[in-house]
N, C-alpha and C positions, 0 to 999 in steps of 0.2 A: 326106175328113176335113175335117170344120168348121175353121174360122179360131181358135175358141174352145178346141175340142179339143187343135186341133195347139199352141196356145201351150200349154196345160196340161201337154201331154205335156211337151214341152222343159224347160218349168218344173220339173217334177217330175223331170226324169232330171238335170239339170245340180246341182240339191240335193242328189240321192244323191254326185252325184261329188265335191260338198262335201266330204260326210259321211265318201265313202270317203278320200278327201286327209288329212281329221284324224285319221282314226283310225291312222292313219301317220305321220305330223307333229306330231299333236297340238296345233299350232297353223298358224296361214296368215294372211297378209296378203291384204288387199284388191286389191294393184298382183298380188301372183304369181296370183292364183285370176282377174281381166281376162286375163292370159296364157294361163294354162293351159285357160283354158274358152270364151278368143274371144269373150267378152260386153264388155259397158261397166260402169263402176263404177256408175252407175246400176241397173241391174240384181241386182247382186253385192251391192246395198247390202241390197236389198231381199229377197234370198234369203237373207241372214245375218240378219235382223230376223224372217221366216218362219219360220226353223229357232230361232231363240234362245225364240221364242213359245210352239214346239214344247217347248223344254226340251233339246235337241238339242246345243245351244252357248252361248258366252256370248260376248258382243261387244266386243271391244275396241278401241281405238285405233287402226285404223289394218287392223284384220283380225276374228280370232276364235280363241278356242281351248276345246278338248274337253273337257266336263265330266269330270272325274276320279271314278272310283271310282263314283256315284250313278245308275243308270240309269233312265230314265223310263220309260213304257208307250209304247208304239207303236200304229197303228191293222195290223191282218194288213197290208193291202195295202202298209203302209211297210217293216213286216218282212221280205215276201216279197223285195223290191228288195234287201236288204245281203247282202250276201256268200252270194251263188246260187251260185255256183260251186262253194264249200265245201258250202254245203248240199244238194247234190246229190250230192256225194259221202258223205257223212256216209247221207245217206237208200240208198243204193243199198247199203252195207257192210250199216246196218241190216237193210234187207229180206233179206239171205243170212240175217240169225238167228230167219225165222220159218217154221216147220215144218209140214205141214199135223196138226191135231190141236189146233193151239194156240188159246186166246182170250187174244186181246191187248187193252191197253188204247193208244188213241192221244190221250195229252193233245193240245190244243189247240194252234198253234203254226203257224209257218213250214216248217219240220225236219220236222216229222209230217205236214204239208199233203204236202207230198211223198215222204212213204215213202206216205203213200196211195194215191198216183199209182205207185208201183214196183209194190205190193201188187197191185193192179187184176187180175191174171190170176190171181192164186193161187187152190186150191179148198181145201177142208175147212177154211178157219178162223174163228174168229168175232171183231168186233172191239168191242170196246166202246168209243166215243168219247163227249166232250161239244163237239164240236166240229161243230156244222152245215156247214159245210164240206167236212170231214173225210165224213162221211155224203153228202153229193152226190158227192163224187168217186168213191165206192166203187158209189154207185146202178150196176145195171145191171152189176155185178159178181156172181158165184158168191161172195159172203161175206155170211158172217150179220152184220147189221149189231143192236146194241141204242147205240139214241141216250138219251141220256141227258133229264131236263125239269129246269127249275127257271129262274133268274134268267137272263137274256140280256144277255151284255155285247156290243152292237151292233158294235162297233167291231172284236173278236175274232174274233167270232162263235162265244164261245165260252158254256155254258150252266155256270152255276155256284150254291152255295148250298146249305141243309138240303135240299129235296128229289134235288137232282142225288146230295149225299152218302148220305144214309139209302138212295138207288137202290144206289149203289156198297157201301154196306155187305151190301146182300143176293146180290151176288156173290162171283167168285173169277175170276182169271186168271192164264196160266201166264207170259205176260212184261208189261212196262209199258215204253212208250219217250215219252219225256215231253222237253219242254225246259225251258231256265231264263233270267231275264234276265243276271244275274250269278250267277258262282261266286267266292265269296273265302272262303278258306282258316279263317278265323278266324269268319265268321259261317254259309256254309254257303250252300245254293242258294237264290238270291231271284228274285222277281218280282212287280212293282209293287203289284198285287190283292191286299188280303189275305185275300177271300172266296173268290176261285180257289185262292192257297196252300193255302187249308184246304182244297178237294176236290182238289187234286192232293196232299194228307196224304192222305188217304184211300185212291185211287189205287194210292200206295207200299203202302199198309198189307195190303189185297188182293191183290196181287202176291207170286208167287214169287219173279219175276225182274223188276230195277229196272236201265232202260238209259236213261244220260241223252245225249243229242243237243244236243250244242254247236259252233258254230264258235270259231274261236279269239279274236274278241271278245270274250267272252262272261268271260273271264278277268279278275281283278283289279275287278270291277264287284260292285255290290250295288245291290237297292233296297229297296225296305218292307217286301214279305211270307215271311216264311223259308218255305220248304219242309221244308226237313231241313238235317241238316249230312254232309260228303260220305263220312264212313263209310257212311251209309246205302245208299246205291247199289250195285250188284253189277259196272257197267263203265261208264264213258264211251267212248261212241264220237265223235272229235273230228278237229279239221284242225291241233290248237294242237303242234306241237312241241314237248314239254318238256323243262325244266331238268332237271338231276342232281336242284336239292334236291324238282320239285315231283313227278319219278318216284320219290322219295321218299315224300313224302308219301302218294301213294296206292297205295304198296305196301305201307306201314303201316300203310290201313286198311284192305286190302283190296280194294281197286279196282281190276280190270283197265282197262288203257286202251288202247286201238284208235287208233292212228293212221292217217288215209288221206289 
């Protein structure tokens, strides 16, 4: 491993562990994250200044604290790093709900990257993605794949816009397992694109059955592009533990919810 590489790697894991500190704390000082991470403030300064760049955090006095409620886009490769643990689990429950006979759609994502990888042995099914990714993992699998064309969002790797949509309009599929960046109760599933939101509108709309794949971040967040609002959905399958009032809620609209 290059000199160049190996600082990158560290660089990059020691930010996630930021990331994962605030999402729990919600806020952090500069003196506790030198402790907890065995770096120097020089360093710490400079990975709080990176991530705030990002949109990730905001800087403060002495630390940092977690943007509330507004979530930003992420590049896949950032997504893939938060909370693999959960989305491993989440991807594996998924994959027991898919039958051979069925065509499924797998929006683009982290969550779905990974039920891709469960999916790899199954036979008789077909899958419809816009997610390049998503289509190399499956290559060299017994599944029919139809990949989606239209606008390339590099950074996702995911294919969106009028031609990807008017594709998806000429189909039908028996489930859809999709993710989102934020779920809040009063506005409904977001995420950042608002050209993506619209083909994953589409997506729901084809689908018999709508399963959305979330970790428990993913709660109390919102950003740009609405999807839907979460009556739409038929189940979430998630890591989040929920409240009385918010097993509520989606028993009120009908929303089975899968905890694992």
């Amino acid at each position: 491993m290059s000199k160049k590489y190996n600082t990158k790697f560290f660089q990059e894991e020691r930010q996630e562990n930021i990331l994962n500190i605030l999402e729990k704390k919600k806020r952090v000082t500069t003196k506790d994250l030198i402790k907890k991470l065995n770096t120097t403030v020089v360093t710490i300064r400079h990975d709080l200044t990176a991530l705030e760049n990002k949109g990730l955090l905001r800087r403060t006095h002495g630390g940092a604290i977690r943007i509330e409620g507004f979530s930003p886009g992420l590049a896949l490769n950032e997504k893939e790093k938060l909370h693999f643990d959960e989305k491993i689990k989440i991807a594996k429950k998924a994959a027991e709900h898919i039958s051979e006979g069925d065509t499924i759609i797998l929006d683009s994502g982290s969550t779905t990257s990974l039920l891709a990888q469960e999916i790899k042995n199954k036979k008789g099914i077909t899958v419809i993605t816009n997610a390049i990714n998503i289509a190399t993992i499956l290559l060299g699998s017994d599944i029919e794949i139809i990949l989606l064309g239209g606008i390339l969002l590099k950074e996702t790797s995911t294919v969106v816009g009028p031609l990807a949509d008017e594709t998806l309009k000429k189909l039908s599929a028996t489930k859809l397992f999709f993710g989102t960046d934020g779920i809040d109760f009063k506005v409904g599933l977001t995420i950042p694109n608002i050209i993506e939101a619209h083909t994953s509108q589409i997506m729901m709309r084809i689908s018999a059955e709508k399963i959305l794949l979330v970790d428990s971040s993913k709660f109390g967040r919102r950003s740009l592009g609405v999807i839907s609002k979460i009556e739409e959905i038929d189940e979430i399958i998630t890591t989040k533990i929920m409240s009385k009032k918010e097993s509520e809620i989606f028993e009120n609209y009908g929303v089975l919810v899968t905890v694992v």
